[in-house]
Structures are given as C-alpha cells and as structure tokens.
C-alpha positions in Angstrom: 99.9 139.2 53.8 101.7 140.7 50.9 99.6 142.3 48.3 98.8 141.3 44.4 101.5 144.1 43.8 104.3 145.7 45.1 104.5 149.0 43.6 107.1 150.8 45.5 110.7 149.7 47.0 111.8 152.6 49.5 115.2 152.9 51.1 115.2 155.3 53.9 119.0 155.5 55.5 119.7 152.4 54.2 123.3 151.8 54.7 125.9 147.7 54.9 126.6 148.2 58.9 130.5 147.0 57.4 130.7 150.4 55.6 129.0 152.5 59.2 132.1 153.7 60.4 134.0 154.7 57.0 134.2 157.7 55.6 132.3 157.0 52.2 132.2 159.1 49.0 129.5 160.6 48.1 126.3 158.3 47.3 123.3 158.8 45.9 121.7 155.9 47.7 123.7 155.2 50.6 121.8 157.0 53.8 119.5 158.7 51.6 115.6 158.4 50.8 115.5 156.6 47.5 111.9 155.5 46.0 112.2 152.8 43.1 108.8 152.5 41.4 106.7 149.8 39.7 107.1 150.1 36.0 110.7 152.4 35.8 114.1 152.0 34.8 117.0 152.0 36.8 120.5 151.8 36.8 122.7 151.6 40.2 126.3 151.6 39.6 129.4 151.6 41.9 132.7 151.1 41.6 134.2 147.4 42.4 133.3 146.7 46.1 130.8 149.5 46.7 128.0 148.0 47.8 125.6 147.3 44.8 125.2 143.4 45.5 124.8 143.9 48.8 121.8 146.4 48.3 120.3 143.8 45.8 120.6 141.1 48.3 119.0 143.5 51.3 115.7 144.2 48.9 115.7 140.3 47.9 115.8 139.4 51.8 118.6 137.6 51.5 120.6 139.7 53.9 119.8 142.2 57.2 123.1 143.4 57.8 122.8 147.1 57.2 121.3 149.9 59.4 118.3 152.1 57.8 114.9 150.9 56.9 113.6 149.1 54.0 110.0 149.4 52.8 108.0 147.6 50.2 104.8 149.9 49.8 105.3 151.2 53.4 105.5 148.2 55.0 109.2 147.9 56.8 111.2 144.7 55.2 112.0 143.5 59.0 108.5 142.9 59.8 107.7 139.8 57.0 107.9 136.5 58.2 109.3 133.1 56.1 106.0 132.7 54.2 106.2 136.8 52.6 109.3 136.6 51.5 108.6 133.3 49.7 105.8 134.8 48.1 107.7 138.2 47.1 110.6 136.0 45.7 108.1 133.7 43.9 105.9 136.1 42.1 106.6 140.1 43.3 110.4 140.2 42.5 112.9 138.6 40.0 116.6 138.0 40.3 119.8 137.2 38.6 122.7 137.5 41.0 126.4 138.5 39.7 127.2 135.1 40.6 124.6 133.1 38.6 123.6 130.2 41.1 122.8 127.7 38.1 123.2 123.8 38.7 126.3 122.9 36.9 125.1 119.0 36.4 121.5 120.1 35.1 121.2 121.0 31.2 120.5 124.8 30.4 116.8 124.3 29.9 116.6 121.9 33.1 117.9 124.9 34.6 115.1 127.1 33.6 112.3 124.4 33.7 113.4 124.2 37.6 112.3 127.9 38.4 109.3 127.9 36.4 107.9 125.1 38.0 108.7 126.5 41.4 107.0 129.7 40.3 103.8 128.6 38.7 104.7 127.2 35.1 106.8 128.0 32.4 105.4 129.5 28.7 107.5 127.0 26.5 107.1 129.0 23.2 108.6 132.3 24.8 111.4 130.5 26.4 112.5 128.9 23.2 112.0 132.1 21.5 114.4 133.7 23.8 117.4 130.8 23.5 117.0 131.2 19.7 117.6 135.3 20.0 120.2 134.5 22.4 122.1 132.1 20.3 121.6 129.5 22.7 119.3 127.0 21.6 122.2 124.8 20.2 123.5 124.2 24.2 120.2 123.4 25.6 120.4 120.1 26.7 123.9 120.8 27.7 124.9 120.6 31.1 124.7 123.8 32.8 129.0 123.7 34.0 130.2 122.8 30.7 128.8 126.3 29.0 130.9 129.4 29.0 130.8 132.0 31.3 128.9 134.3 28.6 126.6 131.2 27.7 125.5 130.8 31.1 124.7 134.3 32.0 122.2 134.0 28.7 120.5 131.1 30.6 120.7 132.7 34.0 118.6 135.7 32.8 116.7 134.2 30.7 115.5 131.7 34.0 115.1 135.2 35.8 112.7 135.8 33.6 110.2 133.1 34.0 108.0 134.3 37.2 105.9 136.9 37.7 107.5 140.0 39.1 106.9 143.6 40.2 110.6 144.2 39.6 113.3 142.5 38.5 116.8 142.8 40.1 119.7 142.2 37.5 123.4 142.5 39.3 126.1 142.6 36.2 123.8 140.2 34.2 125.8 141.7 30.4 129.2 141.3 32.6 130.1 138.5 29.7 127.9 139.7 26.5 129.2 141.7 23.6 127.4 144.9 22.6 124.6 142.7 19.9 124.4 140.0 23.0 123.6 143.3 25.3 121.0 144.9 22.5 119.4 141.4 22.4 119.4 140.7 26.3 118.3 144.3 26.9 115.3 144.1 24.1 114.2 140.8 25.9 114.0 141.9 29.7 112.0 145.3 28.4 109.4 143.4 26.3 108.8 140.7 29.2 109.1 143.9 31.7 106.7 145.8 29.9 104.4 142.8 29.6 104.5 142.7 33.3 104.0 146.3 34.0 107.1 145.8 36.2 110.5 147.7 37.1 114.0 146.9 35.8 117.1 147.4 38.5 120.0 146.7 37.0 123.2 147.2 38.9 126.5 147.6 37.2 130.5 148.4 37.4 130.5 149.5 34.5 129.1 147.4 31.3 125.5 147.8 32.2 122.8 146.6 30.2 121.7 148.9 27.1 117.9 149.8 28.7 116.9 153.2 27.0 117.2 156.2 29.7 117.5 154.6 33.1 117.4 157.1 35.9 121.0 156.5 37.4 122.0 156.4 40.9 125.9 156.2 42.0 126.7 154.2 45.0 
C-alpha cells in the first residue's frame, strides 16, 4: 500500500551494476547516501554517458539493474509489486524522459489529454494557459511527429505536468529551449510544483533548467 505521499527518495549505495567494476570519478551520488526531499530543488548533472537517465529510470521503476538500495519513505523500491508502482507513477511521481515518448500520429493536445485521463482528469484552463506561455497553442491540433524537436519538448513537459506528484523527474527537458523558452518552462514547473507541495529533479549535461538555487549533485 503506498501512502497519500511520498515524502522522501533515499539512495543508499546506489550504483548501474554496468559501471561496478570501473574505476569512476568522483560522484556525489554514485555509492553514497543521498536523501531527496518532498518540496526541494535539485539538480543532478553528469557528463554525457554518466549515469543520470539511468538513475531517473531506477527511482521511476523502470529499471533494477544497479546494486545498492532504493527507498521511498523507508520502504526498499524492490519490495512493491505491479499495482505500487502504477499508483506511484499515476499520482506520487511525474516524468519527462530525455527521450520524450510522445505519439507521433496523435495532435499535441491529444498527447496531453491522453495522460490526464490516465491520471485522473485534466484542468483545461491551465493547460491552455501553459501552450499560450509556451508559444504553442498555434500547433495544437498538430500531429505530435510533425512539430520540432524544441516544440515537442514544450508539449512533453507540459503532459508531465498534468498528474498529481510528490516529485517530478525532468531528464534534459530545456535540451531544445532558448534561455526565454527556459525562464518560461522553469516559471511553469515551480508554480505547478509549488501548488503541489512537490519536489523538482531535474537532471542535466549541461543546459539545465533555470530553477532558483537547486542543491546540485555531480554524477
């Protein structure tokens, strides 16, 4: 039974089992005790191939490939069944992953309408609001494939956006904005975050969303 909240994401040791026999640089995640808590700001970055979509796809239970332990309020990640982890993806933690997932043959706001519906409803007025401050609105009825890559990451978070969440995980998600497309993008996430009472991950190369005073963590 997961609870109404989750309010903290513990890595203890947590380490990809493809990077357990390499001699890493130093890491200020990687096989360490790392506490991310309901309500903060963080920002993981790594260089290219170090790991950070991999640790956003361990929380989201997506994959179990690393050694370590993984603890949502104390409770070890390897213990919840099919019918948790539906629940923590539907309404205890957001995500936009690097590599978007959108339908290419549904429109923009089909796109959006989709996860809302699959996650309890969808507040119309707010997501307009947020393809008009994106500069979308004009492409929403477009199909999804024919936008550009900097179009559909606006759609992408702004579907990550429409459950209810305890944290949101954002890999790369201003990869494709300029710096006003960032302010905007950033400005969105911490009003719908802070309307929430929820956490903001983001994990970055290095263009990583404009949240005020994130505490950072190197891979």
């Amino acid at each position: 039974m997961i609870p109404d909240h989750i309010e903290e994401i513990e890595l203890q040791g947590l380490l990809p089992r493809v990077f357990a026999r390499e001699e890493l640089p130093y890491s200020e995640v990687w096989r360490r005790t790392v506490v991310f808590r309901r309500g903060g700001r963080y920002l993981v970055e790594s260089a290219s191939g170090g790991g950070k979509s991999s640790l956003a796809a361990f929380i989201m239970g997506a994959r179990r490939d690393y050694e370590g332990r993984l603890l949502f309020d104390g409770r070890d990640a390897s213990s919840l069944g099919i019918t948790d982890w539906q629940e923590i993806r539907r309404a205890r933690i957001a995500y936009l992953p690097q590599e978007l997932a959108l339908f290419p043959e549904l429109s923009a706001i089909d796109n959006i309408l989709l996860k809302g519906e699959i996650c309890g409803g969808v507040d119309m007025q707010r997501v307009e609001g947020w393809m008009e401050r994106l500069g979308i609105t004009a492409r929403r009825d477009y199909p999804a494939g024919r936008l550009s890559i900097g179009q559909q990451q606006r759609v992408a978070l702004i579907r990550s956006l429409c459950q209810p969440f305890d944290f949101i995980l954002l890999d790369e998600p201003v990869s494709h904005l300029d710096e006003a497309n960032n302010r905007l993008a950033a400005g969105i996430v911490e009003e719908e975050a802070g309307r929430q009472g929820a956490a903001v991950i983001t994990f970055s190369v290095g263009n990583p969303l404009l949240i005020e005073n994130p505490v950072k963590m190197n891979l």
